[in-house]
CHARMM-style PDB file with segment names, atoms N, HN, CA, C and O in Angstrom:
ATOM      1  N   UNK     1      30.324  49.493 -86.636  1.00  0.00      PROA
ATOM      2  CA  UNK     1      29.046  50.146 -86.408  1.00  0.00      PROA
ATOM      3  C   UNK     1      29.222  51.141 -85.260  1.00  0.00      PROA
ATOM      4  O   UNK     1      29.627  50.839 -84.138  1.00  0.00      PROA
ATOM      5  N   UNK     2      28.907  52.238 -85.630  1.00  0.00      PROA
ATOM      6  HN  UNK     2      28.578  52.483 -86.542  1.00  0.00      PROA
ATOM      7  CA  UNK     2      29.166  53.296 -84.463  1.00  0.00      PROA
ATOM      8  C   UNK     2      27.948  53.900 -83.816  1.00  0.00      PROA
ATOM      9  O   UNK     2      27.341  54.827 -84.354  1.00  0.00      PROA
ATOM     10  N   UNK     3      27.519  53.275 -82.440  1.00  0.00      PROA
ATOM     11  HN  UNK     3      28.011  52.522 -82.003  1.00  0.00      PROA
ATOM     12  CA  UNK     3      26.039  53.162 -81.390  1.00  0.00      PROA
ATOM     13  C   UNK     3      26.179  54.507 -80.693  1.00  0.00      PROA
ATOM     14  O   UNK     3      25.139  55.165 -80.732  1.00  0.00      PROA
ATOM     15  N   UNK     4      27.122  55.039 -80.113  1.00  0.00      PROA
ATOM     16  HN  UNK     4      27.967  54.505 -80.082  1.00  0.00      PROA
ATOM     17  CA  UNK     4      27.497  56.169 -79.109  1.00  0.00      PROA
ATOM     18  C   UNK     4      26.367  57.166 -80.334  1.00  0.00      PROA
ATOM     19  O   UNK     4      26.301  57.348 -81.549  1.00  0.00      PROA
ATOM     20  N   UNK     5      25.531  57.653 -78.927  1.00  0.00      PROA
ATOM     21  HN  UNK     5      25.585  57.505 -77.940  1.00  0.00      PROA
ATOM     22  CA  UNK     5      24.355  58.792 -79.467  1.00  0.00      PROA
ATOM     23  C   UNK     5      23.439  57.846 -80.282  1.00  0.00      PROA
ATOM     24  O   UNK     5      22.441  57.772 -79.564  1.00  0.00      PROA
ATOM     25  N   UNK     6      23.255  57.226 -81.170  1.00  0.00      PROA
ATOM     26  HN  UNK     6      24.065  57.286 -81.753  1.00  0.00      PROA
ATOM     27  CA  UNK     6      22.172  56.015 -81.545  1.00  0.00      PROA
ATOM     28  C   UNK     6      20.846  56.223 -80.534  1.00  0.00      PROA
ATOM     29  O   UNK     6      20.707  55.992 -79.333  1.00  0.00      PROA
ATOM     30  N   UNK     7      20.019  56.710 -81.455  1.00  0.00      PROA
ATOM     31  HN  UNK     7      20.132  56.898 -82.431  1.00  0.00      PROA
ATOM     32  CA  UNK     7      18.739  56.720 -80.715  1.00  0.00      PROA
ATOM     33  C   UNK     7      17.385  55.705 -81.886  1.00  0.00      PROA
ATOM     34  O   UNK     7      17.317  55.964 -83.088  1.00  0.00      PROA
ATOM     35  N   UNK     8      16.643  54.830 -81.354  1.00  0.00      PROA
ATOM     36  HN  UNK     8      16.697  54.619 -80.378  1.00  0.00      PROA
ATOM     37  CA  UNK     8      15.411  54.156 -82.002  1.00  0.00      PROA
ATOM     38  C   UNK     8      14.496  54.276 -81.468  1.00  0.00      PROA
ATOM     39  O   UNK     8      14.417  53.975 -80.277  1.00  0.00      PROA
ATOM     40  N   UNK     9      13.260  54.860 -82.308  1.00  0.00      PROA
ATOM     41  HN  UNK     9      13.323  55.105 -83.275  1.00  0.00      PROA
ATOM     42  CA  UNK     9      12.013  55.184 -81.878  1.00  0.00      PROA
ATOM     43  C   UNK     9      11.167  54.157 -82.566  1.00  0.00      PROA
ATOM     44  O   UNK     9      11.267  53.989 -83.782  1.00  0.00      PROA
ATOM     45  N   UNK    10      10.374  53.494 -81.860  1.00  0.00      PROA
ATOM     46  HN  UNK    10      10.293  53.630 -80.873  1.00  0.00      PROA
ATOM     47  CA  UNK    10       9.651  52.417 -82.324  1.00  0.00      PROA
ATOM     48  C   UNK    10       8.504  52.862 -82.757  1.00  0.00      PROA
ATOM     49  O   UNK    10       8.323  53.854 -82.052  1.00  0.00      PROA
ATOM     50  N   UNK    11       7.434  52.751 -83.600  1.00  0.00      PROA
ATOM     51  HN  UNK    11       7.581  51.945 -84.173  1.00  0.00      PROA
ATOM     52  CA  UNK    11       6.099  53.092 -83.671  1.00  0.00      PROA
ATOM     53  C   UNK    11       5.264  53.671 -82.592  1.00  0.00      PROA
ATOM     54  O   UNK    11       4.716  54.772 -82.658  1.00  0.00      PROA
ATOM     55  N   UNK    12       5.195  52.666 -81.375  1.00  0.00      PROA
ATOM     56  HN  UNK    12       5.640  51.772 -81.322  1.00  0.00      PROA
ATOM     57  CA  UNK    12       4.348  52.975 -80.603  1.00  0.00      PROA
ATOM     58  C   UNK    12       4.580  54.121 -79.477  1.00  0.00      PROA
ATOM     59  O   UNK    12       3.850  54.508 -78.565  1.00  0.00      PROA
ATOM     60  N   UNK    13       6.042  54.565 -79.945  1.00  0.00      PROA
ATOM     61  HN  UNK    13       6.635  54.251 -80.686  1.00  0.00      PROA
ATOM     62  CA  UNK    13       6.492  55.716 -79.105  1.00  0.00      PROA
ATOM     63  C   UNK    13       7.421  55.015 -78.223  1.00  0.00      PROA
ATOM     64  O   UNK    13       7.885  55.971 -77.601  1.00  0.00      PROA
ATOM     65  N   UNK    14       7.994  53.985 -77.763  1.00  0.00      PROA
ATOM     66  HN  UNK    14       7.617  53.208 -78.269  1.00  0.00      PROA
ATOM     67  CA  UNK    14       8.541  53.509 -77.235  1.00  0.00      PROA
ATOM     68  C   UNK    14      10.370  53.764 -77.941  1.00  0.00      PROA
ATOM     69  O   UNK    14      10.602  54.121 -79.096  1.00  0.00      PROA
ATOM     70  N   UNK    15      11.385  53.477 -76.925  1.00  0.00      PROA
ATOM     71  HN  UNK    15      11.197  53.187 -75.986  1.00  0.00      PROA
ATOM     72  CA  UNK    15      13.039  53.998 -77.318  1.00  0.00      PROA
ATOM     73  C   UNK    15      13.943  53.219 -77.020  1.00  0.00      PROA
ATOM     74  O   UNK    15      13.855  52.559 -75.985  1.00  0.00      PROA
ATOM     75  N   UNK    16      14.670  53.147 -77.581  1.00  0.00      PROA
ATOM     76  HN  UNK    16      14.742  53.683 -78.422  1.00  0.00      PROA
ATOM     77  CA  UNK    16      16.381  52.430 -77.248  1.00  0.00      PROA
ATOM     78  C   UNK    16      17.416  53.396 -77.531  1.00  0.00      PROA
ATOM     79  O   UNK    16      17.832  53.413 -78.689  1.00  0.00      PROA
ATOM     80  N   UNK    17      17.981  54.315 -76.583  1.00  0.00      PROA
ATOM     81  HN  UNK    17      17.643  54.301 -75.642  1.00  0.00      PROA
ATOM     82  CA  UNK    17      19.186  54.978 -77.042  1.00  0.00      PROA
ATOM     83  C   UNK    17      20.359  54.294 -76.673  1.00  0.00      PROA
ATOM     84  O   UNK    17      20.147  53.269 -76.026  1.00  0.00      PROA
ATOM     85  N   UNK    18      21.461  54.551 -76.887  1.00  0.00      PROA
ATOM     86  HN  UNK    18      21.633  55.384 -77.413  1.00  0.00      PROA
ATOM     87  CA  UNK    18      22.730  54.271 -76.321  1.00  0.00      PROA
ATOM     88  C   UNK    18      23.691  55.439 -76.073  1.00  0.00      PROA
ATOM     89  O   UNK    18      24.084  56.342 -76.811  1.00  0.00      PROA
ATOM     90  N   UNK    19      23.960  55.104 -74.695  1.00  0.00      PROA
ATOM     91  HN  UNK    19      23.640  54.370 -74.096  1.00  0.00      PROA
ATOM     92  CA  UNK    19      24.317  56.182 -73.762  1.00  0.00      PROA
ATOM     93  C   UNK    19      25.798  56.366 -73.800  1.00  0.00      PROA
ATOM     94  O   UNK    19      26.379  57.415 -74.076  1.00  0.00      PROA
ATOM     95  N   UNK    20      26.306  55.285 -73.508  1.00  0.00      PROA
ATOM     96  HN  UNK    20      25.834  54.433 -73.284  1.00  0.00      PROA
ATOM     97  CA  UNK    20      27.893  54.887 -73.783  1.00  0.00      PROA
ATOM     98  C   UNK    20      28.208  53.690 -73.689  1.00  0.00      PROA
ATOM     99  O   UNK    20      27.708  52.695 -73.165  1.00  0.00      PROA
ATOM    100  N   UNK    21      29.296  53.963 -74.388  1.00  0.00      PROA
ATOM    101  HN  UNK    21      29.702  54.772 -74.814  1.00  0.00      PROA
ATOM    102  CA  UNK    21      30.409  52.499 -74.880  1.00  0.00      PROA
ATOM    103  C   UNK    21      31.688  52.736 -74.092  1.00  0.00      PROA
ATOM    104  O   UNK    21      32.377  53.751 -74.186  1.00  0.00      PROA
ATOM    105  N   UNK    22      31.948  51.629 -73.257  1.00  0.00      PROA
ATOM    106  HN  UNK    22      31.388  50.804 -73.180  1.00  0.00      PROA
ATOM    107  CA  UNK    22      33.606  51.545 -72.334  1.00  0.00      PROA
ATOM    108  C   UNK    22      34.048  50.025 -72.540  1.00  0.00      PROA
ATOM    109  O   UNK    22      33.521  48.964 -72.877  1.00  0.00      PROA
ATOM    110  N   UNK    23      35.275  50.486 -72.165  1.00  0.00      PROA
ATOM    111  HN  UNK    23      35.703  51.347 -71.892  1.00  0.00      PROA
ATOM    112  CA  UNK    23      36.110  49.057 -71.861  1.00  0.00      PROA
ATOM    113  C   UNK    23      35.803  48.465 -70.627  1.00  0.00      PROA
ATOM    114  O   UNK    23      35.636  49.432 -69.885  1.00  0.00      PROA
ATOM    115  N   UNK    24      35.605  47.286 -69.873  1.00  0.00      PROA
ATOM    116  HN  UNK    24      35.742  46.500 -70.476  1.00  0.00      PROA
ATOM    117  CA  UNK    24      35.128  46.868 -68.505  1.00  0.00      PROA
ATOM    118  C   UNK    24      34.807  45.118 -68.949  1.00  0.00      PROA
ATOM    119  O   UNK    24      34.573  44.504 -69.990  1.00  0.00      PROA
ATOM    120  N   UNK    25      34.971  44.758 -67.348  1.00  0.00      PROA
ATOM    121  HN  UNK    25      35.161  45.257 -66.503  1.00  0.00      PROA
ATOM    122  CA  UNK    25      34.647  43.436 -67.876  1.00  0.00      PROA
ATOM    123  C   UNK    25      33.335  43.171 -67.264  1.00  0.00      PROA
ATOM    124  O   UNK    25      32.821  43.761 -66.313  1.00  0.00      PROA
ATOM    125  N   UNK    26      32.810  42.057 -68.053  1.00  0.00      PROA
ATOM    126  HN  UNK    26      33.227  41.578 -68.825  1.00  0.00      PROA
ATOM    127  CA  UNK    26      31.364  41.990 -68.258  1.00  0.00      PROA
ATOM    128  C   UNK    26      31.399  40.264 -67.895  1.00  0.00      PROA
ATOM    129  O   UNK    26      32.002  39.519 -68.668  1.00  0.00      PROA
ATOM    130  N   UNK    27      30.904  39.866 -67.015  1.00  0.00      PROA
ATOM    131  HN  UNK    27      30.415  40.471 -66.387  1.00  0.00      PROA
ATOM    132  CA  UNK    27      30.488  38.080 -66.733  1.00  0.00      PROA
ATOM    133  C   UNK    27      32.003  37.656 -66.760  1.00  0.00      PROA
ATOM    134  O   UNK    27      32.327  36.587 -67.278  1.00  0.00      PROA
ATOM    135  N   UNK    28      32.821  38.409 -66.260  1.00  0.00      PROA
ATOM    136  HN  UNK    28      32.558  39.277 -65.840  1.00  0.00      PROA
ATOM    137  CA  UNK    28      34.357  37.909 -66.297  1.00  0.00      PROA
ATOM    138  C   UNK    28      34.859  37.700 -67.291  1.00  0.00      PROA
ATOM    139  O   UNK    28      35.637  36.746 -67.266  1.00  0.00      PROA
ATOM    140  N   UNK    29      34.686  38.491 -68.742  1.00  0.00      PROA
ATOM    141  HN  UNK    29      34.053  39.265 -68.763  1.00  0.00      PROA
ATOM    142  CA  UNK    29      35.686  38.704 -70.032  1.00  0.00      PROA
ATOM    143  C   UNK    29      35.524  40.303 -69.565  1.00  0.00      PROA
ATOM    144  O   UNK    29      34.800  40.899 -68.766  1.00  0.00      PROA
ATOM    145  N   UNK    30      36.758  40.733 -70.643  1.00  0.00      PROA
ATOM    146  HN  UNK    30      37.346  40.249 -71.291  1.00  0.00      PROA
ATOM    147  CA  UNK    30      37.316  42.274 -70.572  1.00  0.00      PROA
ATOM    148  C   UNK    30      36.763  42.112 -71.977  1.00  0.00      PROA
ATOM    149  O   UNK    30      37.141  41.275 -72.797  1.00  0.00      PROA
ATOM    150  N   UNK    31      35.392  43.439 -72.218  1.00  0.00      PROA
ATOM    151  HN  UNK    31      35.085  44.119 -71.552  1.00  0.00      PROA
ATOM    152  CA  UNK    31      34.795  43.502 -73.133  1.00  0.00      PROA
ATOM    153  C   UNK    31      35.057  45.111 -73.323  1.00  0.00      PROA
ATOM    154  O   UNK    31      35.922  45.871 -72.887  1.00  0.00      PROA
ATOM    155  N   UNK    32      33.739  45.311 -74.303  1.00  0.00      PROA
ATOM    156  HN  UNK    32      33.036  44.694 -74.657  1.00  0.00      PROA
ATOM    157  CA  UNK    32      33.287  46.645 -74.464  1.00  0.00      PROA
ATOM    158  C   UNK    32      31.945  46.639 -73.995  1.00  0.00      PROA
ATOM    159  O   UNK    32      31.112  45.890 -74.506  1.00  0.00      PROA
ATOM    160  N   UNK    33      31.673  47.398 -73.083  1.00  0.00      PROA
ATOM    161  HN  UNK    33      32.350  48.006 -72.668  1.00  0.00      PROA
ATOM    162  CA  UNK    33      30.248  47.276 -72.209  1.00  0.00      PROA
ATOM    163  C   UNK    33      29.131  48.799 -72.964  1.00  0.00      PROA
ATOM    164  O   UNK    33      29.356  49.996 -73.140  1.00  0.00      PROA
ATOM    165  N   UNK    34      28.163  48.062 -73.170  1.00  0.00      PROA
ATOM    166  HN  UNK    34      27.981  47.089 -73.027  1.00  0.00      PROA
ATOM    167  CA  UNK    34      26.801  49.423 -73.726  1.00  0.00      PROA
ATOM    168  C   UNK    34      26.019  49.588 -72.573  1.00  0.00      PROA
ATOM    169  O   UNK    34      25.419  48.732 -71.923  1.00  0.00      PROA
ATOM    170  N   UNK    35      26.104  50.799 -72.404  1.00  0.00      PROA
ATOM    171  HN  UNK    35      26.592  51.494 -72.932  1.00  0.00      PROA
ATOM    172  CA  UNK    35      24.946  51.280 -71.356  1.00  0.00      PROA
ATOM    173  C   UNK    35      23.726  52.130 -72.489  1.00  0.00      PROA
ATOM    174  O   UNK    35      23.960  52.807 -73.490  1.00  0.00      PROA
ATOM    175  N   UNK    36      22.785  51.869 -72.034  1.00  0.00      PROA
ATOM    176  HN  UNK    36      22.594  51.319 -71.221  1.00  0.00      PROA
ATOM    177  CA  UNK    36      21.450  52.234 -73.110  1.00  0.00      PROA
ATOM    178  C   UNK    36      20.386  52.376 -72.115  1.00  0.00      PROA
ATOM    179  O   UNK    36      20.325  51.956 -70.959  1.00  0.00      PROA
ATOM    180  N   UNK    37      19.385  53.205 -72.965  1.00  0.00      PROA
ATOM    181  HN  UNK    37      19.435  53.546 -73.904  1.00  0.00      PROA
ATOM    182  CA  UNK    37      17.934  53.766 -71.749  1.00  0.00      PROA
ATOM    183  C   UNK    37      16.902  52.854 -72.878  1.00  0.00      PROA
ATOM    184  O   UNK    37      17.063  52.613 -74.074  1.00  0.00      PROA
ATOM    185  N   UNK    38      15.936  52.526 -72.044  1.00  0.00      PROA
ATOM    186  HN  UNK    38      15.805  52.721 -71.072  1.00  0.00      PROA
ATOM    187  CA  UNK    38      14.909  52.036 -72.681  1.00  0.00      PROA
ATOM    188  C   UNK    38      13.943  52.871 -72.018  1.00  0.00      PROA
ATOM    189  O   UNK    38      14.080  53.476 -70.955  1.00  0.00      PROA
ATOM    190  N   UNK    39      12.519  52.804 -73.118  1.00  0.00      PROA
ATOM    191  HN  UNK    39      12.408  52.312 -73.982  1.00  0.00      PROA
ATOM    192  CA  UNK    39      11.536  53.774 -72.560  1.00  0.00      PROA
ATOM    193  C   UNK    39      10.881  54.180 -73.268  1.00  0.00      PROA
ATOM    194  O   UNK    39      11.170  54.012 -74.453  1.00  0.00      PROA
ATOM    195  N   UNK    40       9.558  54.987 -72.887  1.00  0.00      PROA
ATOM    196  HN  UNK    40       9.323  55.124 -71.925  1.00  0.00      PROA
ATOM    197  CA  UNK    40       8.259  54.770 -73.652  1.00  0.00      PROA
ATOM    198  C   UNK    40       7.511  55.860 -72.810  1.00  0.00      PROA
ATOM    199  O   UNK    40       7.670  56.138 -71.621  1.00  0.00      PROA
ATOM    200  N   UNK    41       6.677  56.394 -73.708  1.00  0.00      PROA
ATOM    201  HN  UNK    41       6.548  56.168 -74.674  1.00  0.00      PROA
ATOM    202  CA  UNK    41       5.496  57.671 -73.671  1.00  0.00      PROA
ATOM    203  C   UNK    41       5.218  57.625 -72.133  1.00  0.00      PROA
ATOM    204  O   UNK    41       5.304  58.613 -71.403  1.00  0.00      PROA
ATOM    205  N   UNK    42       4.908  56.492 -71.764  1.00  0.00      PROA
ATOM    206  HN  UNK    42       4.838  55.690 -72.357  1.00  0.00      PROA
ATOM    207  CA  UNK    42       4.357  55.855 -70.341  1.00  0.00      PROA
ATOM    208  C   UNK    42       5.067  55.290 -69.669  1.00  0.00      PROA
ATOM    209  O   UNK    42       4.543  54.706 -68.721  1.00  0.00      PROA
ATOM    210  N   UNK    43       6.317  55.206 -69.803  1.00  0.00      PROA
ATOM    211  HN  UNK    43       6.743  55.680 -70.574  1.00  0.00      PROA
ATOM    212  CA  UNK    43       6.897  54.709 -68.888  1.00  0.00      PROA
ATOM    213  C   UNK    43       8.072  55.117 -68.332  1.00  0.00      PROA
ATOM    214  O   UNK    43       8.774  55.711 -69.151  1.00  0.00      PROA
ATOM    215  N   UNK    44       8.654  54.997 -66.998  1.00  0.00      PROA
ATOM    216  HN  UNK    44       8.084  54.515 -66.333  1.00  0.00      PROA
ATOM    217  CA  UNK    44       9.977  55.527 -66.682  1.00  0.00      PROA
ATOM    218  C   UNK    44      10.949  54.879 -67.134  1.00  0.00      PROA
ATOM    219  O   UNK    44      11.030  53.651 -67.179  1.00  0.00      PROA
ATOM    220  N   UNK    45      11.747  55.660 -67.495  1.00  0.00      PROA
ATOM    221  HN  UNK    45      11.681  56.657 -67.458  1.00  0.00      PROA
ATOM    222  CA  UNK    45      13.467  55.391 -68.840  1.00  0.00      PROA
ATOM    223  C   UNK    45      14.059  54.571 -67.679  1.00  0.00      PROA
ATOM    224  O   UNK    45      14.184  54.858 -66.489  1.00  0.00      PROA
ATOM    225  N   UNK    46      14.378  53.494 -68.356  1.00  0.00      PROA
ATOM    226  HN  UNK    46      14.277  53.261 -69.323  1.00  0.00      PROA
ATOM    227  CA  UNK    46      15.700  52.318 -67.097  1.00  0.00      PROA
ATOM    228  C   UNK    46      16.576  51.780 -68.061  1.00  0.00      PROA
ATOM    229  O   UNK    46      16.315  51.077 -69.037  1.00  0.00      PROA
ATOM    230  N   UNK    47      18.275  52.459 -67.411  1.00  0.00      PROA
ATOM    231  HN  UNK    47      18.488  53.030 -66.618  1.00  0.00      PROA
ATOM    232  CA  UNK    47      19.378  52.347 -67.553  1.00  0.00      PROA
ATOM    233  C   UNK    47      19.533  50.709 -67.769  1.00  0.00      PROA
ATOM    234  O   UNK    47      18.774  49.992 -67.117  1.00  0.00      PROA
ATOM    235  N   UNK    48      20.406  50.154 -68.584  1.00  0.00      PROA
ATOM    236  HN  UNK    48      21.022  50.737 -69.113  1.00  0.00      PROA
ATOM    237  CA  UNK    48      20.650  48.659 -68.573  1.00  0.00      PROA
ATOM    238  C   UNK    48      22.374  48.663 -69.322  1.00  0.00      PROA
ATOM    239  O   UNK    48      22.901  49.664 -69.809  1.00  0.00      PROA
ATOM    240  N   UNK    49      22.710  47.929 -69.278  1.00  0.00      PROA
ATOM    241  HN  UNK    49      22.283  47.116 -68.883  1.00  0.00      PROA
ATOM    242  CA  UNK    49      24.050  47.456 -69.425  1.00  0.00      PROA
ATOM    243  C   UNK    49      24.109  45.863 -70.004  1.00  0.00      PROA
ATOM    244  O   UNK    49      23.644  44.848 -69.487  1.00  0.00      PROA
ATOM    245  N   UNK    50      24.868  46.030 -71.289  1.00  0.00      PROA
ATOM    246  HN  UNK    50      25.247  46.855 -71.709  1.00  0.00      PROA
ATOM    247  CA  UNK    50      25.066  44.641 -72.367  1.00  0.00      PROA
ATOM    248  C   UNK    50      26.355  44.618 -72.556  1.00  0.00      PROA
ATOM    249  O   UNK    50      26.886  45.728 -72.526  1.00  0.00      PROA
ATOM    250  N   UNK    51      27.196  43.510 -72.787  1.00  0.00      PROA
ATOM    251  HN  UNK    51      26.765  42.608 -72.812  1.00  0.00      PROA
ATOM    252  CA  UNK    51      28.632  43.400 -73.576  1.00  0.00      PROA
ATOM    253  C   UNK    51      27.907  43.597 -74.931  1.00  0.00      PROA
ATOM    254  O   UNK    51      26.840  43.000 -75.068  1.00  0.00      PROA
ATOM    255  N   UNK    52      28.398  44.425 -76.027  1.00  0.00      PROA
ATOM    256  HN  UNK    52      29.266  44.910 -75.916  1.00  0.00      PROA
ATOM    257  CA  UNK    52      28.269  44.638 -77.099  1.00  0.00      PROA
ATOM    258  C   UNK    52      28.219  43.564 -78.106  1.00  0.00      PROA
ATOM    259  O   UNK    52      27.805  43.812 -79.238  1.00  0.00      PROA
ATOM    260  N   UNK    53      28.563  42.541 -77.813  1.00  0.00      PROA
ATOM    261  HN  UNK    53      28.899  42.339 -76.893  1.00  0.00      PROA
ATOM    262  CA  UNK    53      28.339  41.515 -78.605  1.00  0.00      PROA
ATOM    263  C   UNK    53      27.255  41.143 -78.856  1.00  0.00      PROA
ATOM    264  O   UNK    53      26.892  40.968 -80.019  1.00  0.00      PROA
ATOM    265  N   UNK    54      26.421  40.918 -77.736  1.00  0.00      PROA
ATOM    266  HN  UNK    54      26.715  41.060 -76.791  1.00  0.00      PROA
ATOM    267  CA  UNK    54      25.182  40.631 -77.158  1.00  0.00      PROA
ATOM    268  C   UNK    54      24.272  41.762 -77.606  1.00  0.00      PROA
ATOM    269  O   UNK    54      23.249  41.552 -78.257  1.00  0.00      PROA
ATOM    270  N   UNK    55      24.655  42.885 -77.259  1.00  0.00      PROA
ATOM    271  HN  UNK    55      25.487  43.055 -76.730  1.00  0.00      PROA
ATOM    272  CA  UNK    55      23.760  44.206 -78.158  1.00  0.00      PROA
ATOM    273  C   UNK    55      23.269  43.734 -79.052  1.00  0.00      PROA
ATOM    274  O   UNK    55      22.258  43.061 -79.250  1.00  0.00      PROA
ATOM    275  N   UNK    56      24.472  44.331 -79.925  1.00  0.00      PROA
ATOM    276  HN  UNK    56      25.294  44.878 -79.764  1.00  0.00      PROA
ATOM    277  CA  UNK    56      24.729  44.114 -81.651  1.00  0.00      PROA
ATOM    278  C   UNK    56      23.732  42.610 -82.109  1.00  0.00      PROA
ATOM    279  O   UNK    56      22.946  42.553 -83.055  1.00  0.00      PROA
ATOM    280  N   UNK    57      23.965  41.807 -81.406  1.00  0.00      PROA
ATOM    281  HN  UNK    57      24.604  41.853 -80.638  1.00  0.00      PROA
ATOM    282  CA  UNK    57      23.322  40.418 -81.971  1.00  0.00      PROA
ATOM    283  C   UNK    57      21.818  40.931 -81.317  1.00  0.00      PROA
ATOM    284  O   UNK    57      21.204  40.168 -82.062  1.00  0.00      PROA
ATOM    285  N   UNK    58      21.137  41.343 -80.835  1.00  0.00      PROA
ATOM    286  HN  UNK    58      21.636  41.963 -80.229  1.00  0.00      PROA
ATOM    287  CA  UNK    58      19.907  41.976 -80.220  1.00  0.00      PROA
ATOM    288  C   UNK    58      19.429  42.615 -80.601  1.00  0.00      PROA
ATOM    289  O   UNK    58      18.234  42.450 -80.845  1.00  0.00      PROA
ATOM    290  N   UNK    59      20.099  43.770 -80.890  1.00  0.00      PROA
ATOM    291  HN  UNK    59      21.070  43.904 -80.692  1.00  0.00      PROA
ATOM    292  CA  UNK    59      19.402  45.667 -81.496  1.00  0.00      PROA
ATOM    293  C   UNK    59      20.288  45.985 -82.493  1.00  0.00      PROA
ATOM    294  O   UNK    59      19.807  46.639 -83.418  1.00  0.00      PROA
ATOM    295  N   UNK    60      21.045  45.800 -82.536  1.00  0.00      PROA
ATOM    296  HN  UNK    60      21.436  45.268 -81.785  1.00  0.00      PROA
ATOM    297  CA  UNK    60      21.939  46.281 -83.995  1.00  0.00      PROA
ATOM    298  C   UNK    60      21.061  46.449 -85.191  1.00  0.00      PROA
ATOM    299  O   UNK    60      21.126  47.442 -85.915  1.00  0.00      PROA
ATOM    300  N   UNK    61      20.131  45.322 -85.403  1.00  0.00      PROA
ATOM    301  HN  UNK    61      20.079  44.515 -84.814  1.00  0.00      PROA
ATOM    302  CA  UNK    61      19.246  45.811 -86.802  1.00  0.00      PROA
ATOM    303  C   UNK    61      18.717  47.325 -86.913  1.00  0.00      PROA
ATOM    304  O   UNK    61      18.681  48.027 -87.924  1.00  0.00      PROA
ATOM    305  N   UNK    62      18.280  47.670 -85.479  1.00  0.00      PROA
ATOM    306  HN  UNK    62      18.309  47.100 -84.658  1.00  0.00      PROA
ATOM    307  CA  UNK    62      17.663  48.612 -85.335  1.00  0.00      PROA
ATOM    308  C   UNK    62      18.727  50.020 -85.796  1.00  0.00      PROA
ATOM    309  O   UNK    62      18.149  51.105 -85.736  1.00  0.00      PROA
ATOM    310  N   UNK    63      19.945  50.047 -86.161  1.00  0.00      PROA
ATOM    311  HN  UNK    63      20.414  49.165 -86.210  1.00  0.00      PROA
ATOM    312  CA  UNK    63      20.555  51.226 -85.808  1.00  0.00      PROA
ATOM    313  C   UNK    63      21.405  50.647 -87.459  1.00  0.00      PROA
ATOM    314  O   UNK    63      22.624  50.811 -87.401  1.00  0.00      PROA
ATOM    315  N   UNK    64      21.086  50.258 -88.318  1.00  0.00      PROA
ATOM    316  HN  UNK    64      20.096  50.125 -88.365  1.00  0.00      PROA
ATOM    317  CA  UNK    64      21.445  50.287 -89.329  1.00  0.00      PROA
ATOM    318  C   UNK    64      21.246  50.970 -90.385  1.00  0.00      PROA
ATOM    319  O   UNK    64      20.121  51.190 -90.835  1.00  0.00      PROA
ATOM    320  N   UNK    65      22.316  51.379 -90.895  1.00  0.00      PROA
ATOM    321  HN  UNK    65      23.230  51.200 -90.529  1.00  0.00      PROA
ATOM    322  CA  UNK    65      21.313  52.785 -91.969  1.00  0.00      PROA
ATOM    323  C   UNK    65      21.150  52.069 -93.702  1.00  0.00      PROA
ATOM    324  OT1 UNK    65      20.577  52.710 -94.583  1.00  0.00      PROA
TER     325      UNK     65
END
């Protein structure tokens, strides 16, 4: 599944993009780390950071074609 640029717009105007994908370790495994903006009509965009595993099992539905 390829997330890099992946943007979801929810109904209510609200977003999940994904910003980038790196190698780094995450809770002390050497993963692949997602940095993504969340955010909404009303609200200020905040940066967050997931091991991709954890994404994918989270938001992945969302970015399926």
């Amino acid at each position: 599944m390829d997330l890099l640029g992946k943007k979801y717009k929810f109904e209510d105007g609200n977003y999940i993009e994904v910003i980038q994908i790196k190698s780094g370790e995450f809770n002390g495994e050497n993963t692949q780390i997602v940095t993504y903006n969340i955010g909404g009509p009303k609200d200020v965009p905040r940066k967050l950071v997931m091991d991709i595993n954890q994404f994918v099992n989270n938001f992945g539905h969302l970015f399926q074609e």
